[in-house]
Structures are given as structure tokens and as C-alpha cells.
N, C-alpha and C positions, 0 to 999 in steps of 0.2 A: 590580395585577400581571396581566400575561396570561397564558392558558394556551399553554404549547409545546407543537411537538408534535416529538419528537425518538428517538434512541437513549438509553441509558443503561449504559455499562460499568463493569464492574467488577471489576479486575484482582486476585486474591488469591493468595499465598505460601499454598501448601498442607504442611502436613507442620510447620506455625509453632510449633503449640501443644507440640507432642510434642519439635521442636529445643530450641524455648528450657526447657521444662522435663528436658534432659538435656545441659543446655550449661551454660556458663562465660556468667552473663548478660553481663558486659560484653565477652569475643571476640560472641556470640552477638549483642549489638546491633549490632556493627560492621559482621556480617556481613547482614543485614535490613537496616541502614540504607545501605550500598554497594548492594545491592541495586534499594531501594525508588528512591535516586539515579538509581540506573542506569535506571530506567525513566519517570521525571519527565522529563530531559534529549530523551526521545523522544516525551511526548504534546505533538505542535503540533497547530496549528491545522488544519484548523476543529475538530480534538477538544478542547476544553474541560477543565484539570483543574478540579473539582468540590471534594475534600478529598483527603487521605491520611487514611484510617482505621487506622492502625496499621499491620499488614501488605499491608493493601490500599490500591488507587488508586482509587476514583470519579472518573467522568468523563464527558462527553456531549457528543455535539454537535447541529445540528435535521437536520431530517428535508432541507433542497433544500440542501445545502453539500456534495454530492457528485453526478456527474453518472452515477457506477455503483456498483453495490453493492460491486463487487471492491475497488474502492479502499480502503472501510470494512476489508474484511476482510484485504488486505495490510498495514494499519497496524497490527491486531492483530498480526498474523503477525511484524512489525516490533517492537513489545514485547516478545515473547515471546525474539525471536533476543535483545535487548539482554539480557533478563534471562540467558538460556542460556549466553551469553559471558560475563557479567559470574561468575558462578556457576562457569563452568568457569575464567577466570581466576585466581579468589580461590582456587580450589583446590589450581593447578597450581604457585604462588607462594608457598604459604605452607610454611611446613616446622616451626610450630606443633604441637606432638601433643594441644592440648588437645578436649575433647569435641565443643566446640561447631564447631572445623575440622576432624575426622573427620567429623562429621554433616552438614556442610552439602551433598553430596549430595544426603542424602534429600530434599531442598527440589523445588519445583515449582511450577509455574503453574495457573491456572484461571482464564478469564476468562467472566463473563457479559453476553449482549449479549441488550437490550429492546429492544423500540420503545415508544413511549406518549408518552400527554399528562403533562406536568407543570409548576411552574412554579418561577420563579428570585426565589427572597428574599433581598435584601440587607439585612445587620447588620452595622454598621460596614462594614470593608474584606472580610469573607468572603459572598462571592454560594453560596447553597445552593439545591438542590434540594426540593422537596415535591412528594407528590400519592401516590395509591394505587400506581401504575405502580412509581414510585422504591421503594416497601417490597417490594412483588413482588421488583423485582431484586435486592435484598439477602435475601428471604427464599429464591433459588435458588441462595444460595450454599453452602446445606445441601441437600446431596442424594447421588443415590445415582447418580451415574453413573459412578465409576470401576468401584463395587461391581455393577453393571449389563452396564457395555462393558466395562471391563477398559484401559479409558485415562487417563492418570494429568494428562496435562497436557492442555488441551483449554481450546477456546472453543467454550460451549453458545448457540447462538441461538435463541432465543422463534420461534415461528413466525410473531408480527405483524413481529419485525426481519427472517427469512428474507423475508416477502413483501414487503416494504418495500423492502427491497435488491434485491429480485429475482433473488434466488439460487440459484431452482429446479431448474437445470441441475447448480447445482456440490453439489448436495445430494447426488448422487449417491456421494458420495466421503466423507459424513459416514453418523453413524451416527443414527436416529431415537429420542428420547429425550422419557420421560414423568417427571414429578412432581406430587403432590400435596398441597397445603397446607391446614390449617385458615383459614377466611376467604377464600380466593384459588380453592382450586377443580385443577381440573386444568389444567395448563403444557405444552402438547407443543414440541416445538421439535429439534433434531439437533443432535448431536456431533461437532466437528470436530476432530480428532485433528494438536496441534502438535508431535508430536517429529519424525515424520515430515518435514514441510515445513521443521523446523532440519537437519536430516540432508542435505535437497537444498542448502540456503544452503550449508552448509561445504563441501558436494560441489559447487557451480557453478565452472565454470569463468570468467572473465572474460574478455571479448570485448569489448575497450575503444578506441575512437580515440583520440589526441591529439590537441591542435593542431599540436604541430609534425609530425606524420604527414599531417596532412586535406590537403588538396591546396583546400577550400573550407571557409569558417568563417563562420558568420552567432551572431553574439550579441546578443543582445536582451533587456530586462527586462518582466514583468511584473507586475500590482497583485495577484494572489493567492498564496497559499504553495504550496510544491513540492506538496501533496498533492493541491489542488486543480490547481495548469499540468500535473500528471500525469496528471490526465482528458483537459485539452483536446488530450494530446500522443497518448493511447493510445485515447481513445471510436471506438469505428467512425466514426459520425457524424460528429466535430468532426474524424477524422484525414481523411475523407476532403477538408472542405471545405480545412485547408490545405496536401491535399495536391494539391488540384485537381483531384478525380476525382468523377466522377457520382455513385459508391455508392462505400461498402466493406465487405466481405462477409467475415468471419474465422471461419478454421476453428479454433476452443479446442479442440480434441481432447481425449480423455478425462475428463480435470476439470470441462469445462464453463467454464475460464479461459483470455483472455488470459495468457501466459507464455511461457517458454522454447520454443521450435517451434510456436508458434501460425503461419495464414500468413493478411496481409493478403490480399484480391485487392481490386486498387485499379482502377475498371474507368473506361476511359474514350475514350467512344464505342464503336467494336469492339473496340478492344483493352482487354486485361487485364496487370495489372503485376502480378504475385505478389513478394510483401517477409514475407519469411523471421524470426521475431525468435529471432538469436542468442543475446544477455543481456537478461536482465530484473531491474534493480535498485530495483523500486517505490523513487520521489521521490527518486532518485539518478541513474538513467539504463538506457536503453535500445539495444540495437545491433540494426539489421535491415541484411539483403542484400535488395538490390533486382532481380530478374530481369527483362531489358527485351533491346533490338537497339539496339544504334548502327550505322548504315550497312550493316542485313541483321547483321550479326554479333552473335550471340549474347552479352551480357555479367552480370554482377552487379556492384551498387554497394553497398559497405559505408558504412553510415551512422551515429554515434552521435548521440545527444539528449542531453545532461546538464542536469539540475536542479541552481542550485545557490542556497541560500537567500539575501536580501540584505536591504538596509534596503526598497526599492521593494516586495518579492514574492519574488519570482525570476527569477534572472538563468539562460537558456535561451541554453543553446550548441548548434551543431550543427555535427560535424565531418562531413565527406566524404571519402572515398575516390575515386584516377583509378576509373573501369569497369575492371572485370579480364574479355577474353576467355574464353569458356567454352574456347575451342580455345586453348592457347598459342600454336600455329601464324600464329592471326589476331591477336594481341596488336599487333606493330608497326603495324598497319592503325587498330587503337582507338586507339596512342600518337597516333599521325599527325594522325588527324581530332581527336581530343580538345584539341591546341593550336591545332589551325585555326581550333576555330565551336564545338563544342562544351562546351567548360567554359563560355567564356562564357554560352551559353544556360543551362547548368546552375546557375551562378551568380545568373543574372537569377531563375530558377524559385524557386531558394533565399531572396534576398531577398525576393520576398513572402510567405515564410511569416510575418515578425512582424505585418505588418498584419493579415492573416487569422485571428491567433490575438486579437489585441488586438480583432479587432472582433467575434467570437462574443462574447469578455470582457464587451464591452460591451453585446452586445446581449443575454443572458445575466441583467446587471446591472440591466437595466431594466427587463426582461419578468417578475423577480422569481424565473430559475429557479435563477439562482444569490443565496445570501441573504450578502449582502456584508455585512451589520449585524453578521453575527458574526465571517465569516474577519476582516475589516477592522480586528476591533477588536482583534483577537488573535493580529495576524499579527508 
């Protein structure tokens, strides 16, 4: 067996002990096990599930199967909305007066995220985790940080996973958090508080293209799952190579994340193209306005990206929008030229984004910084 060197999560039902022992056991398992479903259906690849320990999920993935931290940390954030909706459905549906459906409220999230070395033992058909790392992350499931921060649902990150990820910026928005264990020693790492970031989910707006709206459509499949084609779509780096610009420079504002009003600057030669992101639906889709000049005339072009998962990877749509004049006045000028020379050129631009994404892929796959042994196996 070799040693990994990876994350280690672990998603736990808070408030479990104190429901089931003041429920109706069998409403009470129905509701834990809708639950526990609800959030299986959403660990993909390259996260790993590991086991379901009763209330909880174990899970992992390695350390080069993500190309940025955020990704890691929106997938989380992605659990937590499944469980939150699943939780707020079963509530609003049932008209049950027994204990265990008045309680299921109190219920809640907690997720713990490691990094470390460990390694993968196979017995029979169940692949398990070992090593000192793995007992740490279950032994921080006991702690004091609600009693500490005052946050009830929360992913605590170890500060080997924080440095790993590279998170530093977006720590700013978490809360700094200490534990101490017999045998393990002291644990620092920060608090990131999930009710909040469900509150913006149900608060977002959608900002969606169609096809039958896009005026230009390029689909194309890929060999890795939405979570990972979600980096090659969203990394400064990998956006700007297919988006064919020298650099690109994003302003995260506040959070220290890619999101909702982040703004590319896509630079290329003197000029700069500023691309706006409207929606942000981490491994679902993304919608940017693109700010530019057709013929002197000031324009924006709306764009969406959709992920959508298939046998191959992921099948990668991208719908377009005509340019909309900044002036309405100059509008029939941009219809004008746009059926003249212009779609086509925008067209042409368009279709080489699959080559350019499929060929990072590959070259990614070779150089070993993407670790295909696992997405690949598990996709």
C-alpha cells in the first residue's frame, strides 16, 4: 500500500443524539436516512465517498485533483445547500405531529476538512482509509466551536488543508479556531460559517442563457467530471489560455473568491476586456458579460458556460448572446455589422475554445498535475 497524501472530510448531522433520543425511532430514521441520501447523490468525483458512519459521511480526495482550493470549498458548500433543502423540504411536506417531525429542525451540519498523509485498504469490496491523519479528523468532531464562535453549522478547516488549498485570502471571512486533543496536541485551523452562503444560494438570482436564445452555441465533451472541467472554465490561468488572452487578472472582492461580481480583466496586447460574472452555479454553470467595442462602439456580450455531467466527463455548452450597444442609439450600427463579419469572426473565436481546453487536459494529464488515476476511476 502506498502512502496518500490527500484531504479528508467529514460531513456529520449535529443535534443526531439528542433527535433520535426524543423521536419516534422509525419517523426519526426516515428522516437521517432521506437526509444521509440526500447528500451521497452529491459527493462526485474526484471526492471519494470513503463509508457512511451512521450519521456521518467520510470522504476524500488527493491533494493534485483540483487545480484551486475554492473548488474544494464550493463542493462543500454544495453538501451542505443539499442537506439544507432536503431538511427544509421534509418539513414543509409533512403534516405528521409526531416528535421526531417537530424536531427535525433542530438538526444541522458540521463538516471537518484535513489534509494529511494516509493510506487506502482494501477488504473485500470496501476501500478504507488508515493512518494517524484519518483518527485526528474524526477525533475534531468533538469540539467546542459552536460553544466558542456561536456557529452552529460550519466547515472547520485544519490549517495544513487551509494551506494546501490556498485559502489565505478567503480566511478573511472565517472565523480562527483552536482544539486540543490528548495524543494529537494542538489543532488551529478556522471556521467557516455555512448558513450564511445557503441564505445567498436561495437569494441568487439566475442569470441563464438558452439555446434557443444564444445567437452562437459550441458543445463539446470532456474526459473529466463537472468539478474538475469547472476549474479549466473558471482558473485565471487556464481561462485566460482559452480565452486567448496574455494574462488574466480577477478582482474576488471581499471574500477573497471567484463569485458572483468578481471581474475578469482579460488583457490582450493593449487592450483589456473586463467580463463581469453575473451567476455563479459552481459545476452547474456560469454567466459573464463581456465589455469590449465593435466598430468604436461601446458593447457587452452575455455569455453562459453550462456543465453537464455525461458518460465521456462532461458535456460543456456555451451559449452567446448578439453584443448589446452600451448606447441604444448605436444598437442598429452593432445589428448591422454583426450579420456582416462579425458573428462569424465570433463564431470562429468560439470554436477553438474545445481544442484549447482538451489540450491543457492533456497536457495537465501528463505532466501529472492533474491526477487522472482517481477522477478517472470515479467518474
Amino acid at each position: 500500500m502506498a502512502v496518500e497524501h490527500g484531504y479528508m472530510i467529514v460531513a456529520d448531522i449535529t443535534g443526531y443524539t439528542k433527535f433520535l433520543s426524543e423521536s419516534e425511532l422509525d419517523h426519526a430514521h426516515e428522516i437521517i436516512q432521506s437526509l444521509i441520501n440526500a447528500m451521497l447523490k452529491h459527493i462526485h468525483s474526484p471526492i471519494t465517498l470513503a463509508r457512511v458512519e451512521g450519521d456521518a459521511i467520510f470522504a476524500y480526495t488527493l491533494s493534485d485533483c483540483f487545480l484551486q482550493g475554492q473548488t474544494l470549498l464550493e463542493s462543500l458548500e454544495h453538501i451542505y445547500f443539499t442537506f439544507s433543502h432536503e431538511l427544509e423540504s421534509n418539513d414543509r411536506n409533512t403534516t405528521c405531529t409526531c416528535n421526531a417531525c417537530a424536531n427535525m429542525e433542530t438538526l444541522d451540519l458540521k463538516i471537518i476538512v484535513n489534509y494529511g498523509e494516509f493510506m487506502l485498504q482494501t477488504l473485500g469490496q470496501q476501500t478504507d482509509l488508515i493512518g494517524t491523519d484519518v483518527n485526528s479528523t474524526h477525533r475534531l468532531l468533538k469540539n467546542t466551536i459552536t460553544e466558542s464562535t456561536g456557529v452552529k453549522a460550519y466547515a472547520f478547516f485544519t490549517d495544513a488543508a487551509i494551506t494546501e488549498m490556498k485559502l489565505g485570502e478567503m480566511t478573511s471571512i472565517m472565523k480562527p479556531h483552536s482544539e486540543s486533543y490528548e495524543h494529537i496536541g494542538e489543532v488551529n485551523g478556522f471556521v467557516f460559517d455555512l448558513r450564511p452562503a445557503w441564505i445567498r444560494e436561495r437569494e441568487r438570482r439566475r442569470i441563464f442563457i438558452t439555446q434557443d436564445q444564444a445567437e452562437i452555441v459550441v458543445d463539446f465533451d470532456v474526459p473529466v467530471p463537472p468539478m474538475v472541467a469547472w476549474d479549466y472554465i473558471n482558473e485565471p490561468a487556464t481561462r485566460a489560455r482559452y480565452r486567448f488572452s496574455d494574462e488574466a487578472i480577477v478582482e474576488r472582492g471581499d471574500t477573497g473568491r471567484i463569485e458572483t461580481g468578481a471581474v475578469y480583466h482579460c488583457v490582450h496586447g493593449d487592450s483589456v476586456n473586463l467580463e463581469t460574472v453575473l451567476d455563479w452555479k459552481p459545476f452547474e454553470y456560469v454567466t459573464v458579460d463581456s465589455l469590449g467595442t465593435i466598430a468604436g462602439v461601446i458593447t457587452t456580450t452575455r455569455m453562459t458556460i453550462q456543465l453537464s455531467p455525461n458518460q465521456q466527463g462532461t458535456q460543456i455548452s456555451i451559449f452567446m448572446l448578439q453584443p448589446k450597444a452600451k448606447d441604444p442609439d448605436e444598437q442598429s450600427l452593432v445589428n448591422e455589422i454583426w450579420k456582416s463579419e462579425v458573428k462569424q469572426n465570433y463564431s470562429d473565436a468560439m470554436n477553438r475554445i474545445p481544442d484549447a481546453i482538451e489540450e491543457m487536459i492533456s497536457e495537465d494529464t501528463k505532466s501529472g498535475r492533474l491526477n487522472m488515476r482517481l477522477i478517472a476511476t470515479h467518474r
